[in-house]
MARLUM-587753 format. One record per residue (C-alpha): residue number from 1; chain; x, y, z. Coordinates in steps of 0.25 Angstrom, whole numbers, plus 5000, padded with zeros to 4 digits. Layout:
 num chaine   c1   c2   c3
 NUM      A    X    Y    Z
...
//
This chain:
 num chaine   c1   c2   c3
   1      A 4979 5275 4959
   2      A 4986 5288 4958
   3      A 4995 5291 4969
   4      A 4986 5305 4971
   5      A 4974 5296 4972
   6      A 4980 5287 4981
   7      A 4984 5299 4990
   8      A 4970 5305 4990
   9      A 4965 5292 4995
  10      A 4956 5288 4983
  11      A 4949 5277 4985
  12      A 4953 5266 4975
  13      A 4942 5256 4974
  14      A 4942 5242 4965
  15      A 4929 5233 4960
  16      A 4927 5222 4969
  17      A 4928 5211 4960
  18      A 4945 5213 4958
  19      A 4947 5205 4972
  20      A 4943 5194 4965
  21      A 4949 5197 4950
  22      A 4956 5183 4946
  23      A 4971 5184 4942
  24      A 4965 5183 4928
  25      A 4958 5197 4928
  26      A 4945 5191 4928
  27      A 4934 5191 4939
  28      A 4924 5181 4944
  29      A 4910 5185 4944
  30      A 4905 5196 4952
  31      A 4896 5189 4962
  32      A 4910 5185 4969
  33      A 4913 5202 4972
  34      A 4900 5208 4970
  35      A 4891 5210 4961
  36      A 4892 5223 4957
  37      A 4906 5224 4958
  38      A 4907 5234 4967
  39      A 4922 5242 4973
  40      A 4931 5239 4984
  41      A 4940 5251 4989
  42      A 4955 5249 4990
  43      A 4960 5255 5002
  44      A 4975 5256 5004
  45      A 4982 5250 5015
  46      A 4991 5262 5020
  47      A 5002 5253 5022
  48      A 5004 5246 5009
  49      A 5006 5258 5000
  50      A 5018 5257 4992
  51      A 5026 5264 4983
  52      A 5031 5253 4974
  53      A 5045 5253 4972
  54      A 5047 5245 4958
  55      A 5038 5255 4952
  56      A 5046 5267 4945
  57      A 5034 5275 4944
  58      A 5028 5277 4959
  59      A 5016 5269 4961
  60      A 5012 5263 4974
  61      A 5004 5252 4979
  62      A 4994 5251 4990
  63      A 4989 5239 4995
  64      A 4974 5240 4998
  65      A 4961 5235 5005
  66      A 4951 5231 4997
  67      A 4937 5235 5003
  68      A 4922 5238 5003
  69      A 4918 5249 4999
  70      A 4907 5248 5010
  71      A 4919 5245 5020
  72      A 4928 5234 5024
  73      A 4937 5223 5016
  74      A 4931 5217 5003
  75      A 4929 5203 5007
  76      A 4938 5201 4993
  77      A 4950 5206 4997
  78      A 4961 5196 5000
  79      A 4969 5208 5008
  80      A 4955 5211 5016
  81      A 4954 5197 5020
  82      A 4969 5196 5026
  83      A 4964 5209 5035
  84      A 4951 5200 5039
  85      A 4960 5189 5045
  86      A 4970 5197 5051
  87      A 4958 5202 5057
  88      A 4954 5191 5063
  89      A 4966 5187 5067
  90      A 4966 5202 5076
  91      A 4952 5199 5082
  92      A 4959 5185 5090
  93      A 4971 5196 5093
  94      A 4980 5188 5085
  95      A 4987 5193 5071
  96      A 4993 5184 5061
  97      A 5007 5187 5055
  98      A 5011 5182 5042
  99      A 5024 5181 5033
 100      A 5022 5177 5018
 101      A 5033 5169 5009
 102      A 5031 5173 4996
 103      A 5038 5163 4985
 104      A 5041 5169 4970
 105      A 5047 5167 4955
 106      A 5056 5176 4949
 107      A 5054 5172 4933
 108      A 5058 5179 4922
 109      A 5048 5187 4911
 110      A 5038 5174 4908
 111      A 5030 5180 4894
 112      A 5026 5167 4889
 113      A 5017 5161 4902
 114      A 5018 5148 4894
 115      A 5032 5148 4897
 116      A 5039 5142 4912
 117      A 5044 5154 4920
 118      A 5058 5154 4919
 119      A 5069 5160 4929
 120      A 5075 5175 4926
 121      A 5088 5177 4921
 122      A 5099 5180 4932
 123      A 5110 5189 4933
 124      A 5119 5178 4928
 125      A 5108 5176 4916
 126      A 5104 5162 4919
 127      A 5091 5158 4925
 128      A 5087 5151 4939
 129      A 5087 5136 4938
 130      A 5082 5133 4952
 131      A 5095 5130 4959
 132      A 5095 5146 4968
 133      A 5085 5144 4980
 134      A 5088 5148 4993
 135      A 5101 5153 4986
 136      A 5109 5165 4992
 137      A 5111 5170 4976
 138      A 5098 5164 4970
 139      A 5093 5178 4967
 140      A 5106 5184 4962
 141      A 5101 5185 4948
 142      A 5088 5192 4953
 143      A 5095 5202 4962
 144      A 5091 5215 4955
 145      A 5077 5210 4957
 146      A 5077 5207 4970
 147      A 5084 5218 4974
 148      A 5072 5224 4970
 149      A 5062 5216 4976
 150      A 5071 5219 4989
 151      A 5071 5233 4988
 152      A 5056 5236 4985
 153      A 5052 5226 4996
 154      A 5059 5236 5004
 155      A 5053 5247 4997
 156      A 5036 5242 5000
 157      A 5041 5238 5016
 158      A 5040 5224 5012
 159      A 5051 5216 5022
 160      A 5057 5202 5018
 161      A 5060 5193 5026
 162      A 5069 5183 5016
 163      A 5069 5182 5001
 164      A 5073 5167 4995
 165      A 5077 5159 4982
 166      A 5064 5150 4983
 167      A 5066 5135 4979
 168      A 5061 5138 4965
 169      A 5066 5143 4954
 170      A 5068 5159 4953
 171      A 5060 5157 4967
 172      A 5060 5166 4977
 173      A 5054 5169 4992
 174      A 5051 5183 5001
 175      A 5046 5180 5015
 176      A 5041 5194 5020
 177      A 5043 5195 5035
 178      A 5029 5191 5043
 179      A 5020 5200 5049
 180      A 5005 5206 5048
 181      A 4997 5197 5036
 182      A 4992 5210 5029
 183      A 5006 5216 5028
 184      A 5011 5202 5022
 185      A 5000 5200 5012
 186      A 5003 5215 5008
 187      A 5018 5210 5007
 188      A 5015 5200 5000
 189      A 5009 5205 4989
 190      A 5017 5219 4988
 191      A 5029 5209 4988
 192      A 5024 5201 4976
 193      A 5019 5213 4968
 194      A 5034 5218 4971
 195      A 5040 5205 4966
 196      A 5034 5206 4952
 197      A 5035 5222 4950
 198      A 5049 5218 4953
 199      A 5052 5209 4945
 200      A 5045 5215 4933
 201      A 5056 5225 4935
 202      A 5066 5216 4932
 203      A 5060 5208 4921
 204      A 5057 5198 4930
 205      A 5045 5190 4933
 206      A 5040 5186 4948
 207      A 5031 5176 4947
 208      A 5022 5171 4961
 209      A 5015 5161 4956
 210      A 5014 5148 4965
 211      A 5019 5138 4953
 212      A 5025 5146 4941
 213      A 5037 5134 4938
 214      A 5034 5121 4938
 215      A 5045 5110 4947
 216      A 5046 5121 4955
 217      A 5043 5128 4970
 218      A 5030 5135 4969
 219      A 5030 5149 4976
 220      A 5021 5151 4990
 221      A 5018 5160 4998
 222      A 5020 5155 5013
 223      A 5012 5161 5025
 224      A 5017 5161 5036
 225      A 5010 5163 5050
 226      A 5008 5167 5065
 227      A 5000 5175 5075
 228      A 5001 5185 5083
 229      A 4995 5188 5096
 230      A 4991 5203 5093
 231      A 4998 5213 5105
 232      A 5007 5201 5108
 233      A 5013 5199 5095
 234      A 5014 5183 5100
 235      A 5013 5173 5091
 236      A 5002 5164 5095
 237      A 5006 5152 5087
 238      A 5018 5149 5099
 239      A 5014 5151 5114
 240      A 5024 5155 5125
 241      A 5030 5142 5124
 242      A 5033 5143 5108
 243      A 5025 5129 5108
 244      A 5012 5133 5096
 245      A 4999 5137 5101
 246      A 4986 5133 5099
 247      A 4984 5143 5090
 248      A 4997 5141 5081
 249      A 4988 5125 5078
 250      A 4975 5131 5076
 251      A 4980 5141 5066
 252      A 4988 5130 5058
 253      A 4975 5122 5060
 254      A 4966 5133 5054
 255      A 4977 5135 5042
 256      A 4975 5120 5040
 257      A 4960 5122 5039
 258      A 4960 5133 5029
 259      A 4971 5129 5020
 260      A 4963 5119 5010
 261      A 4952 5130 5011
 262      A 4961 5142 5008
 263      A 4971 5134 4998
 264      A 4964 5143 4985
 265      A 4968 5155 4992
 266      A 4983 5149 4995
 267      A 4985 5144 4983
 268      A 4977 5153 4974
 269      A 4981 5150 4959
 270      A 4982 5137 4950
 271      A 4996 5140 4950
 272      A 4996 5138 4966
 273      A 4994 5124 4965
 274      A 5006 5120 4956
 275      A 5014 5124 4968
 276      A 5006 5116 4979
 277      A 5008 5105 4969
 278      A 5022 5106 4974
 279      A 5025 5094 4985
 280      A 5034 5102 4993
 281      A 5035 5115 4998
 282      A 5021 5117 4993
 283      A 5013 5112 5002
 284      A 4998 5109 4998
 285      A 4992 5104 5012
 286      A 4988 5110 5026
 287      A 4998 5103 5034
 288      A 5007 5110 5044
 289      A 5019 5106 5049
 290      A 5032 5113 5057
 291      A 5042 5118 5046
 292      A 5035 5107 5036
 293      A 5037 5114 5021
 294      A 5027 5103 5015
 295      A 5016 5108 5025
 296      A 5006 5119 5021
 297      A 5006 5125 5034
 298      A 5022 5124 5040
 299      A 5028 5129 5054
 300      A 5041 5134 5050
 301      A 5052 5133 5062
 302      A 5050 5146 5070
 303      A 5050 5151 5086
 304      A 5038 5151 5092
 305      A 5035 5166 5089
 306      A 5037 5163 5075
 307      A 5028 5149 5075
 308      A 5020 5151 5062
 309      A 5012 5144 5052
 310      A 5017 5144 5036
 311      A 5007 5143 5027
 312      A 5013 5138 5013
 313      A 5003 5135 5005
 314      A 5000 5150 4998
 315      A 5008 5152 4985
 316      A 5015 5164 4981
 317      A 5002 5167 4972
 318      A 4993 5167 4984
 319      A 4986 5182 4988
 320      A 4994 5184 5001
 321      A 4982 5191 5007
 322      A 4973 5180 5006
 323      A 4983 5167 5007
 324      A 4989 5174 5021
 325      A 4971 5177 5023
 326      A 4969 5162 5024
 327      A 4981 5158 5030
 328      A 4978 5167 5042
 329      A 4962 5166 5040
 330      A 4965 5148 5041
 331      A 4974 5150 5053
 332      A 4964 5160 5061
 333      A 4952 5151 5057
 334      A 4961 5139 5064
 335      A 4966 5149 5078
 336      A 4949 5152 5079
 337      A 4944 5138 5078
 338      A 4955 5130 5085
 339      A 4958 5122 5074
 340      A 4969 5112 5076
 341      A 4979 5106 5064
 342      A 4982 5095 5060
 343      A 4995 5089 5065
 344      A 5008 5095 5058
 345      A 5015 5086 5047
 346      A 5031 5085 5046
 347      A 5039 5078 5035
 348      A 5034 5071 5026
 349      A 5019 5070 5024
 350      A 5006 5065 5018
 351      A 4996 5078 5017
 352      A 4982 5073 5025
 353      A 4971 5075 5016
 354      A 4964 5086 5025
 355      A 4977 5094 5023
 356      A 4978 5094 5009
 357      A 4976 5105 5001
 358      A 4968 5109 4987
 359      A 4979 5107 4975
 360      A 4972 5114 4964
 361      A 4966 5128 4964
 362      A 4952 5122 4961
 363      A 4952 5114 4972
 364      A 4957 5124 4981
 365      A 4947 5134 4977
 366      A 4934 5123 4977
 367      A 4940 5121 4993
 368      A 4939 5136 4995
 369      A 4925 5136 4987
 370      A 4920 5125 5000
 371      A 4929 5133 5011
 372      A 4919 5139 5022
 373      A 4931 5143 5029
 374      A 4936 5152 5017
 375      A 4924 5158 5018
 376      A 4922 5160 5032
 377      A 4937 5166 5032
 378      A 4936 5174 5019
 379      A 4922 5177 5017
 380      A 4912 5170 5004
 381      A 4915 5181 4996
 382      A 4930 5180 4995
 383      A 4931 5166 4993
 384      A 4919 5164 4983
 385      A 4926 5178 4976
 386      A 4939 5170 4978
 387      A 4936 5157 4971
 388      A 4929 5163 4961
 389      A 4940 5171 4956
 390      A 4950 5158 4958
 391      A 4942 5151 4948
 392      A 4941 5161 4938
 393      A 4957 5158 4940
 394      A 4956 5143 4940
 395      A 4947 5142 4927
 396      A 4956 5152 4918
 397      A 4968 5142 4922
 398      A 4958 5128 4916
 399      A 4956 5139 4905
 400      A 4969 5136 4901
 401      A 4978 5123 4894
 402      A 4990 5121 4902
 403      A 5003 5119 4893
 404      A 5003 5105 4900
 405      A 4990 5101 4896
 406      A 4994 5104 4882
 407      A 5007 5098 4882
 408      A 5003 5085 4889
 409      A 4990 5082 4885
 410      A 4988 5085 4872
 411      A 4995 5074 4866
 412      A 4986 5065 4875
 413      A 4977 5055 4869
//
């Protein structure tokens, strides 16, 4: 939109159907959004316009609300159904904070998607080979790059908390300091968009995929949460004591319900589960444990007012809005029904079959297809509109013969 029609409050309205637009361009049938197809109006959130600093001409970007041209949130809109559950959250007088750990690659240009990604040229011309993370120099030969991530980070008001050499090769990690869901959902993404404007700048390619190289850490994107008493600001995970409440179990308990349910929305790509196929660090399985890294649901070491659960089963691929939606959404369900989890794992262990997780996106999606939770939490439309657009995904990826297949079974009998 012009920057004039912006100004003069134009109304700027979308067909329905896009919300559930696959990440091939194509649509599922119109019965998932409405037969006739019909507008939603995007109404700007006053405080996410910004001027984009990467951009030499001036453009801006505003982050919107997608809603109903009758009134309300469109049940279809991932950002409308983070607002529903914060709500929810308000109406008990509690409200959830969050902070997201978003992993990434820096590749160079890959023209040929036949070929392996492969690290960019440094400063000192060579290339990565893995042997650079959690190095004070690992990023020496990226510096110009990241010097420009720094500096428009700074630029859209989006705080770090730490930046990382991640385990993998040209792997990196941004914590963004906790607080309000929305906010981070919005920080998330901005950041992310921010990264490959970036990095196209500097003839660079970021790549968020959960799995882009294979023998190697996958990226996440670990969620980390509390609650708030609202007015009291006191986290009702620890009592006065610091020993956990009864509300810090019923909330892990309620993540452990939802996990298998919601693992489609966690892990929403066929690529998501090359990195859950990972043994360590990767966790497949609604186990929780104190400061456990092979447990999907970890306590990390922290004072009583920082007592909080990490959910590290979302990859870096994951819709923040939605992945940090049922996280919250799986915890309240827990804190209103008073469910209580399983006991904590430590060490070494064997996942129970009641805790373990779907390992392919078709399975995940038929769990979601039986959910009754997901539907209670999200509303029919949204998951039947969600799965339908998922397969669309799933069924273009059978389409195709995999390099492996070619190589390795051709030449059977």
């Amino acid at each position: 939109m012009t920057a004039e029609g912006f100004l003069e409050g134009r109304r700027l309205q979308m067909a329905r159907g896009v919300l559930l637009q696959c990440i091939m361009g194509g649509y599922p049938p119109a019965r998932f959004y409405g037969s006739d197809d019909g507008d939603l109006a995007l109404v700007p959130d006053p405080a996410q316009i910004h001027r984009l600093p990467w951009s030499q001409q001036p453009r801006a970007l505003a982050i919107c609300d997608a809603d109903e041209l009758t009134g309300g949130s469109s049940s279809l809109s991932t950002r409308g159904q983070l607002k529903a559950v914060i709500a929810r959250y308000a109406a008990l007088g509690l409200a959830p904070v969050v902070a997201t750990e978003l992993e990434f690659f820096v590749f160079a240009p890959n023209t040929d998607p036949t070929q392996p990604f492969q690290p960019p040229l440094g400063l000192d011309g060579r290339r990565e080979d893995g042997q650079s993370a959690f190095s004070i120099s690992s990023n020496n030969g990226l510096r110009p790059f990241f010097s420009e991530v720094y500096a428009c980070m700074a630029a859209l008001g989006l705080p770090r908390d730490t930046f990382m050499h991640e385990m993998g090769v040209s792997q990196f990690e941004i914590n963004l300091l906790h607080g309000d869901p929305l906010l981070l959902a919005d920080q998330t993404l901005l950041f992310k968009h921010l990264l490959k404007e970036v990095a196209l700048k500097h003839g660079l390619t970021v790549v968020c995929m959960a799995k882009p190289l294979a023998h190697t850490p996958g990226s996440s994107m670990h969620i980390h949460q509390s609650i708030i008493e609202i007015g009291s600001g006191r986290n009702v995970f620890s009592d006065k004591a610091g020993e956990p409440t009864a509300t810090f179990r019923h909330f892990i308990a309620g993540q452990q319900a939802g996990m298998a349910d919601f693992t489609a929305l966690f892990a929403p790509n066929v690529n998501s589960y090359q990195r859950l196929c990972h043994p360590y660090a990767s966790p497949n399985n609604a186990c929780w444990s104190h400061d456990n890294r092979a447990a999907g649901l970890r306590i990390p070491a922290s004072p009583p007012a920082a007592r909080r659960v990490e959910n590290r089963l979302p990859g870096a691929d994951a819709n923040p809005y939605l992945a940090i939606a049922a996280s919250l959404a799986a915890g309240l369900y827990g804190i209103e029904h008073k469910l209580e989890p399983s006991e904590p794992i430590q060490g070494e262990f064997e996942v129970p079959d009641n805790l373990s997780l779907p390992c392919t996106l078709h399975a995940a999606l038929e769990r979601l297809k039986r959910s009754q939770l997901a539907k209670e939490l999200f509303g029919k439309e949204f998951i039947e509109g969600y799965i339908a657009s998922k397969t669309m995904e799933l069924t273009s990826f059978i389409d195709e013969i995999t390099p492996w297949e070619r190589r390795v079974l051709a030449a059977q009998a």
